[in-house]
NUSEBA-873245 format. One record per atom (N, C-alpha, C): residue in three letters; x, y, z. Coordinates in steps of 0.001 Angstrom, whole numbers, padded with zeros to 6 digits, always signed. Each point is the difference from the previous one (the first is absolute). Last residue first. Layout:
BEGIN
alaXYZ/...
//
This chain:
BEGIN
unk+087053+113143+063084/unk-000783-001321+001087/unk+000959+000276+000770/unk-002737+002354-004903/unk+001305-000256+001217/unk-000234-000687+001265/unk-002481-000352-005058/unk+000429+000627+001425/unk+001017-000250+000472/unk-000222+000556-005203/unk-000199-000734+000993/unk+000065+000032+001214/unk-000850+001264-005567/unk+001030+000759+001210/unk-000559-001597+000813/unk-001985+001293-004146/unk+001625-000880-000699/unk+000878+000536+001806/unk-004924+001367-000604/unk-000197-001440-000417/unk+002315-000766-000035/unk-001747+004266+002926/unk-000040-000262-001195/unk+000279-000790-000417/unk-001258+001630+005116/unk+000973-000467-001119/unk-000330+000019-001378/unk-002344+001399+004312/unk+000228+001023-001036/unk+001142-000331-001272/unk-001227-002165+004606/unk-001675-000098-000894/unk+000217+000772-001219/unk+003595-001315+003062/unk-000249-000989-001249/unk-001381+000126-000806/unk+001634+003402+003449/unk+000817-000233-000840/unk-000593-001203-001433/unk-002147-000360+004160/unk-000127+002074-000803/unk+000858-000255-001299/unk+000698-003528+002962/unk-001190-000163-000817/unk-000620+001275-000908/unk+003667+000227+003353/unk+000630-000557-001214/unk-001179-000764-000882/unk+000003+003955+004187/unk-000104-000972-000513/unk+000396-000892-001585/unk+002871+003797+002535/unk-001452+000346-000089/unk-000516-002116-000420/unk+004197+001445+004198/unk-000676+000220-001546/unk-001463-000106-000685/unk+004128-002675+003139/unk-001141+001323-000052/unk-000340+000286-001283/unk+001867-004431+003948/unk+000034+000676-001075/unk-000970+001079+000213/unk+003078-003137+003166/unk-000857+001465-000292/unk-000626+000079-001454/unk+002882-003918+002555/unk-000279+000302-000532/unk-001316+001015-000210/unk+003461-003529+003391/unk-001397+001465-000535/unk+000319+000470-000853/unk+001144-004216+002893/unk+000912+000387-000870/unk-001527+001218-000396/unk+000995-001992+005111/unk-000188+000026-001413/unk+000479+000316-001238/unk+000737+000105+005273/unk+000405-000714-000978/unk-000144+000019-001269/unk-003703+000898+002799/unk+001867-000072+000870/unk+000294-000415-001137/unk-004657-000146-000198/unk+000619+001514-000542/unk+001517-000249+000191/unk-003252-003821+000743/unk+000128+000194-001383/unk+000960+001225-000256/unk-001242-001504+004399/unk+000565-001258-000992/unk+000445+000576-001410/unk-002075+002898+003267/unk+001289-000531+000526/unk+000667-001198-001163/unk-004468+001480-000375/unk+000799+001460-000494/unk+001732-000878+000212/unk-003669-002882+001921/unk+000247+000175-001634/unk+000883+000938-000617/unk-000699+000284+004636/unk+000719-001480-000095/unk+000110-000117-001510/unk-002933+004296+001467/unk+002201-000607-000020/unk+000619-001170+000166/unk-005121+000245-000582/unk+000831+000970-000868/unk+001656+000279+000009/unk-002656-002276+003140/unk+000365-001162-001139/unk+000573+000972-001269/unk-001111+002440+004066/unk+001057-001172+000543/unk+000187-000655-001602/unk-003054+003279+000393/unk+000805+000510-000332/unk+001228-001260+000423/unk-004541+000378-002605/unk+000262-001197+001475/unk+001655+000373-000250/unk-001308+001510-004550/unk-000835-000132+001358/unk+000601-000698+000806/unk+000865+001234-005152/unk+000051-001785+001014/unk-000392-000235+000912/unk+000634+004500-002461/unk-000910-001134-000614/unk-000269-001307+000928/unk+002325+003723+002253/unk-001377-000170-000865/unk-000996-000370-000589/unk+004976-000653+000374/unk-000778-000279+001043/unk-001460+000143+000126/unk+002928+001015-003439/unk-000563-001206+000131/unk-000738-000211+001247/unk+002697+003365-001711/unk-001385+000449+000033/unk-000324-001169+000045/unk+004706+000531-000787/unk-000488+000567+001249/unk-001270+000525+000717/unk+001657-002022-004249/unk-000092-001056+001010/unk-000316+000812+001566/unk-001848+001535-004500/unk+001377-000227+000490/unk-000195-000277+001014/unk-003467-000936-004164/unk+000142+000579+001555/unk+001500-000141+000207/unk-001859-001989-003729/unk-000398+001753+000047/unk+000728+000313+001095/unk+001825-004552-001362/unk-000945+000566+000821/unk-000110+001084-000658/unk+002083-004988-000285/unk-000113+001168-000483/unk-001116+000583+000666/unk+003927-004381+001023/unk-001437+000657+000443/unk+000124+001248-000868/unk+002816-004624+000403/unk-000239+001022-000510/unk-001153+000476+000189/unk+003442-003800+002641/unk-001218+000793-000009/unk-000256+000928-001367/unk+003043-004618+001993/unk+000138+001345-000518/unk-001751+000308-000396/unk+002600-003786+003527/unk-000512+000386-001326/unk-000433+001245+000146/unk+001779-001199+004269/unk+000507-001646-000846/unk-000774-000095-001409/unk-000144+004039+003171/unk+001416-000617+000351/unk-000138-001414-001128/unk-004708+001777+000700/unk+000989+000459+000382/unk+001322-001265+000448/unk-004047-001305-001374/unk+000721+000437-001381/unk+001334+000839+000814/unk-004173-001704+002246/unk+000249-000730-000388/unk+001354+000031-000854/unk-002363+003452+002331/unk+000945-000777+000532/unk+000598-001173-000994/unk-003055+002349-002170/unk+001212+000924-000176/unk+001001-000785+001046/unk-004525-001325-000154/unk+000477-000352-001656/unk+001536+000197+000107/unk-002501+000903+003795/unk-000113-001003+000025/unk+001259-000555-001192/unk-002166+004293+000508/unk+001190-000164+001116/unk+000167-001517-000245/unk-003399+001184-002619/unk+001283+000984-000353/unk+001074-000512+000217/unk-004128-001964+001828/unk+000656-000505-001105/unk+000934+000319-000789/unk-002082+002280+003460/unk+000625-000963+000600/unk+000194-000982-001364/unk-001900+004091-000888/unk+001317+000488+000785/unk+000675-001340+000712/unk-004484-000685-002059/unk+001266+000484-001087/unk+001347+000419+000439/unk-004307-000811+002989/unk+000727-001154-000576/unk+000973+000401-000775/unk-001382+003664+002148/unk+000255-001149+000549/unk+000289-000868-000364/unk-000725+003572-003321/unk-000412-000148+000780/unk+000301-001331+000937/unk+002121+004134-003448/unk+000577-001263+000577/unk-001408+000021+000680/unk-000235+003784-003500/unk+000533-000366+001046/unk-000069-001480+000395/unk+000970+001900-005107/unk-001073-000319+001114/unk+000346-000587+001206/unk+003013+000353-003567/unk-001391+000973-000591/unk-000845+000286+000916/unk+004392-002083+001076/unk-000558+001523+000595/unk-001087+000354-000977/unk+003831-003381-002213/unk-000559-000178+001373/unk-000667+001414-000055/unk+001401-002010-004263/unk-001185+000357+000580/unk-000207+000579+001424/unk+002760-004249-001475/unk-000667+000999-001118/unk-001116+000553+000449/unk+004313-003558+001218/unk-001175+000537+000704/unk-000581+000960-000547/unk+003547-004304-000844/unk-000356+001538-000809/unk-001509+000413+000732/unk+003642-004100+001723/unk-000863+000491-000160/unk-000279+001521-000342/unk+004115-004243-000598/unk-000481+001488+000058/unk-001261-000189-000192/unk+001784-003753+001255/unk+001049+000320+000539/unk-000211+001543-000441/unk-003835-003517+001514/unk+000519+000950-001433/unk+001257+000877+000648/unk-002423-002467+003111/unk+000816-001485-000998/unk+001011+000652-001474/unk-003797+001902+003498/unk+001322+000210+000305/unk+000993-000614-000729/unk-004818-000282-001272/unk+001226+001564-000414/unk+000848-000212+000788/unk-001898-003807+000321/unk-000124+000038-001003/unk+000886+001762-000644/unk-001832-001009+004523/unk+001498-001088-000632/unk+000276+000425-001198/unk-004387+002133+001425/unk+001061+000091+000824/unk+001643-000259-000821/unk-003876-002209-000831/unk+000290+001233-000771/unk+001212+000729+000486/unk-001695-003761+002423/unk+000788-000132-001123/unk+000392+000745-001164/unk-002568+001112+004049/unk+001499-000636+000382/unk+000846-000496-001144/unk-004652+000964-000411/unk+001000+000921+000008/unk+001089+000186+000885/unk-004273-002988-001401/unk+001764-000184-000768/unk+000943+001172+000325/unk-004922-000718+000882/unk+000422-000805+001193/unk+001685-000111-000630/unk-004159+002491-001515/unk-000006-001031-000544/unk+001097-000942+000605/unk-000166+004349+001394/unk-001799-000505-000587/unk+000201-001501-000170/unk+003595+002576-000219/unk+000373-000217+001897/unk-001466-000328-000156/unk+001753+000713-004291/unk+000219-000715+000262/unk-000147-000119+001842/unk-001949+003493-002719/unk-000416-001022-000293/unk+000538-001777+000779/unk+001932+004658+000703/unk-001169-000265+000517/unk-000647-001516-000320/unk+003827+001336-001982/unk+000450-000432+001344/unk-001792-000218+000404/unk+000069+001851-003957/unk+000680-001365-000297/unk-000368-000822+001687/unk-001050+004804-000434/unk-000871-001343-000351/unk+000717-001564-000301/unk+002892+003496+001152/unk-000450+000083+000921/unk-001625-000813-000204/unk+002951+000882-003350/unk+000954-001173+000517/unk-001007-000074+001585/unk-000600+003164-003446/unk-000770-001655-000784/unk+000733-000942+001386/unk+000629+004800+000713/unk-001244-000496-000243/unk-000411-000975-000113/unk+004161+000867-000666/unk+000161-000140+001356/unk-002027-000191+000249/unk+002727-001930-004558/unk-000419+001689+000348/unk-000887-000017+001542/unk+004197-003555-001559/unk-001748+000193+000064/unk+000245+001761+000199/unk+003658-004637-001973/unk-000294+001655+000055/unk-001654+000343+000310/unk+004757-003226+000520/unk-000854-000313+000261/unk-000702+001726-000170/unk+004498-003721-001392/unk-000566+001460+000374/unk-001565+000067-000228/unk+005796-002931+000548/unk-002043-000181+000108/unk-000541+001657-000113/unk+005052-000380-002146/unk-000711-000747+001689/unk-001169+000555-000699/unk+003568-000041-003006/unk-000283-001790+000804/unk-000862+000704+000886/unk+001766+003176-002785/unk+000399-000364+000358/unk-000264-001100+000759/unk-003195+001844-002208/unk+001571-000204-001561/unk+001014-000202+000906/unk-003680+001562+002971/unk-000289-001222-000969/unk+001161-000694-000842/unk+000513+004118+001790/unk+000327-000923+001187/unk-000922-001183-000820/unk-000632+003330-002537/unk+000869-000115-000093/unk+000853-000964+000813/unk-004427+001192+000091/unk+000133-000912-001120/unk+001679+000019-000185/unk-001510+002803+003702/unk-000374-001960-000118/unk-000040-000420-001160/unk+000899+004922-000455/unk+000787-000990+001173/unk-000194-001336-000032/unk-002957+002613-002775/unk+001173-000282-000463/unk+001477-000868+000997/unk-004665+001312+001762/unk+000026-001216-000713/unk+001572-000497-000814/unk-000182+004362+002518/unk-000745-001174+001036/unk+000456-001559-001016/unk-000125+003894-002313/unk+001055-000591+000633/unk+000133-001121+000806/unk-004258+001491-002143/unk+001377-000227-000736/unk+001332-000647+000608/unk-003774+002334+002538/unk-000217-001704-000096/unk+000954-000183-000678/unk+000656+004487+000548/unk+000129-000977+001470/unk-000125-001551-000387/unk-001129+004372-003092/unk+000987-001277-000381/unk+000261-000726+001688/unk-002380+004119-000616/unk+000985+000471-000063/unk+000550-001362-000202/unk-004777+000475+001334/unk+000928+000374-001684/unk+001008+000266-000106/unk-001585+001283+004776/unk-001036-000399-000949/unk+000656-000163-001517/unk+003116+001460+003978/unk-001040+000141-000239/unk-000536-000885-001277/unk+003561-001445+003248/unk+000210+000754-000408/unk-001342+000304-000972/unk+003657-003629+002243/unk-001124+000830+000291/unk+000009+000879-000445/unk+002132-005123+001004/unk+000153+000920-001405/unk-001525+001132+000761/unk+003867-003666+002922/unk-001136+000671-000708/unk-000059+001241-000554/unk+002087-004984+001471/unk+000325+001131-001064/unk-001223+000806+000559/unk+002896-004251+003079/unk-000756+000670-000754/unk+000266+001243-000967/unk+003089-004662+001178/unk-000296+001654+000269/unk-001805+000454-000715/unk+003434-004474+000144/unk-001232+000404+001004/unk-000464+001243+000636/unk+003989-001767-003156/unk+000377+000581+001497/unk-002237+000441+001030/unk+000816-001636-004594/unk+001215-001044+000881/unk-000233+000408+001419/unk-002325+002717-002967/unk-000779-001298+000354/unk+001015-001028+000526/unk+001636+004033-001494/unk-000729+000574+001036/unk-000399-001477+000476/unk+002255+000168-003554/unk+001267-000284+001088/unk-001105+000213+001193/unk+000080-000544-005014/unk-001565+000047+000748/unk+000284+000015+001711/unk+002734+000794-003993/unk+000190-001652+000537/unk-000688-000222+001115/unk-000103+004326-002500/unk+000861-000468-000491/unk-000061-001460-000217/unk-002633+003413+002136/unk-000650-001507-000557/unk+001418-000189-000963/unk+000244+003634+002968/unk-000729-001120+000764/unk-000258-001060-000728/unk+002735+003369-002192/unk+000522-000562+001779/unk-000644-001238+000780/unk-001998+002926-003418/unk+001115-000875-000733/unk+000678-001037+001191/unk-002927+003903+001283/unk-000746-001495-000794/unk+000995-000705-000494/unk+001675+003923+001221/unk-000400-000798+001280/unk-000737-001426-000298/unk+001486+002959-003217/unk+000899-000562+000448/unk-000184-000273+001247/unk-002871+002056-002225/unk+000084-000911-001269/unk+001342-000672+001503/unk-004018+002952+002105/unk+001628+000235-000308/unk+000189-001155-000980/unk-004227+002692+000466/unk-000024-001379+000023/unk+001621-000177-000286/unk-003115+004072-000288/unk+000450-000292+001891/unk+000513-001773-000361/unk-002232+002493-003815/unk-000549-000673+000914/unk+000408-000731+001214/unk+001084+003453-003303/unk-001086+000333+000805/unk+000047-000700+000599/unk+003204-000927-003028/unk+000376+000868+001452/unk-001180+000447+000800/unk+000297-004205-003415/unk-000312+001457-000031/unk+000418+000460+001142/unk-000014-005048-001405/unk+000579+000851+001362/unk+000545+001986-000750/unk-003356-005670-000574/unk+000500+001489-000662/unk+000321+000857+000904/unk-000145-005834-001221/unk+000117+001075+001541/unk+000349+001750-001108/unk+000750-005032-001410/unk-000751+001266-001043/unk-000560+001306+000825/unk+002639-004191+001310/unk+000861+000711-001146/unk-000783+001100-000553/unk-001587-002450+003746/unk+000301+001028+000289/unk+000931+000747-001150/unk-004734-002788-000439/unk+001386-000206+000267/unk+000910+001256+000163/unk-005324-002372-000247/unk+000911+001463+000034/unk+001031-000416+000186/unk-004982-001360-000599/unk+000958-000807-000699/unk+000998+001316-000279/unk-003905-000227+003830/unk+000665+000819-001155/unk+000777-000999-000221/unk-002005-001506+003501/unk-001622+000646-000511/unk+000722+000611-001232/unk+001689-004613+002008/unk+000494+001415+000191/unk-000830+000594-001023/unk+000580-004676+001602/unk-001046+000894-000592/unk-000316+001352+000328/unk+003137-004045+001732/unk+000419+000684-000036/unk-001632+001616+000240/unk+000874-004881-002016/unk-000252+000309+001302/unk+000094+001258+000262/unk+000959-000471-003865/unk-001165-000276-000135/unk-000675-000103+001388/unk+004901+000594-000650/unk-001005+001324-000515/unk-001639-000746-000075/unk+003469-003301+001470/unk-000415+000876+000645/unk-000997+001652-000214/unk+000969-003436-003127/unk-000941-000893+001013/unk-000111+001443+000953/unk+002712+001008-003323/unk-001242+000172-000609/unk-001055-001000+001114/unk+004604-000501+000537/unk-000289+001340+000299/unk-001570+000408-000150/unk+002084-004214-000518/unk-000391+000336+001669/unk-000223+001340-000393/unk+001063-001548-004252/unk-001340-000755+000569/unk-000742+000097+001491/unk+004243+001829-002160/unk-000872+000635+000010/unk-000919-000548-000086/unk+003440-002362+001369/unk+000074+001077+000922/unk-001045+001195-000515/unk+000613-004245-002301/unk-000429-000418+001345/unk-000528+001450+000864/unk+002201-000008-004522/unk-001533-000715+000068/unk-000378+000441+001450/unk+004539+000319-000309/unk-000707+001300-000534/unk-001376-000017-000092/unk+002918-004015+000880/unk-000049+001152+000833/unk-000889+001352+000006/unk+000806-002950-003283/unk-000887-001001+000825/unk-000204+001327+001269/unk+003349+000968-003089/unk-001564+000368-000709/unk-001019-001272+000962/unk+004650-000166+001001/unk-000598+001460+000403/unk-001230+000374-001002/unk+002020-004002-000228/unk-000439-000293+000811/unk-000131+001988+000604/unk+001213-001647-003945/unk-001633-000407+000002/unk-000231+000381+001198/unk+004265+001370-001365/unk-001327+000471-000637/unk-000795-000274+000557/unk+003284-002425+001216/unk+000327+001183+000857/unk-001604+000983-000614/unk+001177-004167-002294/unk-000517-000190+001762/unk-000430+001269+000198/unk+002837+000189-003581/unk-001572-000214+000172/unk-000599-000518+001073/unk+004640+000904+000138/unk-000757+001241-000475/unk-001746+000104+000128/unk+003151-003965+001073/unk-000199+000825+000909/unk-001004+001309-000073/unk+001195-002978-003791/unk-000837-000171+000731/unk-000435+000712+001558/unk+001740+002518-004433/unk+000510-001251+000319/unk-000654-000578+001295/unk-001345+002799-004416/unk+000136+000000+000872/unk+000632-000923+001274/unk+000289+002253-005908/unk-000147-001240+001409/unk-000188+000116+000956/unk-000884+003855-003226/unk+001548-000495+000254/unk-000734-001062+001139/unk-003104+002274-002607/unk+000957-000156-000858/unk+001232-000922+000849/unk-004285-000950+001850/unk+000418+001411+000175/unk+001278-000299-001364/unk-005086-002067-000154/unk+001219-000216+000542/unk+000760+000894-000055/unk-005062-000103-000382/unk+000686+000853-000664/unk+001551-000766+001177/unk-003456-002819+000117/unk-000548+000772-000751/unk+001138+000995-001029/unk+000899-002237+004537/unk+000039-001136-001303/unk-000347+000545-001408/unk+000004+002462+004122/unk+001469-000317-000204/unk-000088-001130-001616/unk-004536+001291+002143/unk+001081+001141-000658/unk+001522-000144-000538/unk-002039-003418+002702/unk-000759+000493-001713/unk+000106+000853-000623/unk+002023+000214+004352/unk+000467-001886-000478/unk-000419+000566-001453/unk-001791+002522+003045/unk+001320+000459-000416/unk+000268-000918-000668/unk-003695-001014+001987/unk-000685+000824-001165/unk+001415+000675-000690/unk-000032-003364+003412/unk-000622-000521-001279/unk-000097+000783-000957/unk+001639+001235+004569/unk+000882-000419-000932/unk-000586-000564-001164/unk-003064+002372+002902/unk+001014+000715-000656/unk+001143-000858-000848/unk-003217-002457+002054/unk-000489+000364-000857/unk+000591+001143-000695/unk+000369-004157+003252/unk+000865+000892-000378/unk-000217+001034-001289/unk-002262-003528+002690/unk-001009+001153-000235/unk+001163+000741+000399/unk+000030-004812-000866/unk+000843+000867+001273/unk-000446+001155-000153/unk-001208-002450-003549/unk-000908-000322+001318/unk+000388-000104+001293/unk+002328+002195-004198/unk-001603+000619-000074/unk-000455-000478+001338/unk+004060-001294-001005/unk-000040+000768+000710/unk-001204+000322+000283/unk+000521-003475-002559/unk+000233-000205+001756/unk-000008+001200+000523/unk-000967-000150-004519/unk-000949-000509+000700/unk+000305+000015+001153/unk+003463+000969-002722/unk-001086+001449+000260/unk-001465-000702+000894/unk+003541-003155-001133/unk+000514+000896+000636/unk-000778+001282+000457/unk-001263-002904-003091/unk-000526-000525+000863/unk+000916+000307+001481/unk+000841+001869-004685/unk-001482-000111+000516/unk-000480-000529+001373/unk+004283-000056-001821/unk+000140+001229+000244/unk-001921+000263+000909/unk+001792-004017-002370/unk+000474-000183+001397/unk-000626+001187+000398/unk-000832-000860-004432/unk-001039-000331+000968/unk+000483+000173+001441/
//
């Protein structure tokens, strides 16, 4: 009975990894003894293990990244301009989001941009930090909505707070006044002290264009291009590809 009311205390310490190692340990015991340091040592890295993929799956849910992508499955064909050992580099230990670097991914219609895009932040996910993902469309009604309804100061906060924002989409459509000041707004907020990912059709040297009002066009160009990390891709679309698979194949990403 001691053992029981040992599992009760932990249960209402909502030590719930060590309850469930403990029952395992009791269930199937290991052939060779363990000596107490040992088991401590067990429970207390299966308490650990609970904990740390309970923040992860909090953050992927925050997170709500439009692809369930990871970069172990990243396809690096030679068409597609995608160096395997530059990506390795960056999400090794996600070193970009330490260092408050932006990414951007560009490159025509279907060529995997969101993939990565997403595969990145789910990967800076699996490493502890926050990640925050809008398609630049949804993020410019978002913002709208909120300067209507009197919170967009707190919308505002709210993406600067995300140590990575995934920007999806930029340049379908030109910038009008308000959008270029919620751009500039979103992006001060993030420069130097959090990390950016942006995908585009457009290379960065056609943004202006899109963004109009040639002053706010280089205060945005300025934030996001110096520095960066770029990524090109090419090639034919990868929906072409997946429209012609055969039931035992699988796209590429």
């Amino acid at each position: 009975m001691l053992i029981e009311q040992t599992i009760d205390k932990l249960t209402a310490m909502q030590l719930h990894g060590m309850v469930t190692a403990l029952r395992q340990w009791l269930d199937q015991p290991p052939a060779q003894t363990l000596a107490p340091p040992d088991l401590v040592g067990l429970l207390a890295d299966a308490e650990w293990i609970t904990r740390e993929n309970r923040k992860l799956t909090s953050r992927l849910k925050q997170a709500k990244l439009r692809l369930a992508a990871c970069v172990e499955d990243l396809d690096y064909r030679p068409t597609r301009g995608l160096v395997k050992a530059r990506v390795l580099d960056l999400t090794s230990t996600s070193r970009w989001v330490a260092l408050h670097q932006t990414i951007l991914l560009t490159g025509p219609t279907g060529v995997g941009k969101s993939y990565i895009a997403c595969a990145l932040a789910q990967k800076a996910c699996r490493d502890g930090y926050t990640v925050a993902y809008r398609r630049v469309s949804r993020l410019f009604d978002e913002l709208a909505q909120a300067r209507a309804d009197g919170t967009y100061l707190a919308a505002l906060r709210r993406l600067a707070k995300m140590q990575v924002l995934v920007l999806d989409d930029f340049g379908i459509e030109p910038l009008g006044p308000p959008e270029r000041k919620a751009f500039l707004e979103v992006l001060e907020d993030r420069y130097g002290v959090a990390s950016t990912v942006i995908t585009s059709q457009l290379d960065p040297q056609d943004w202006h264009a899109v963004i109009g009002e040639e002053t706010v066009a280089d205060a945005i160009c300025d934030r996001l291009i110096h520095q960066a990390h770029r990524l090109k891709l090419t090639g034919e679309s990868l929906r072409k590809d997946a429209a012609t698979l055969t039931n035992d194949k699988k796209p590429a990403k």
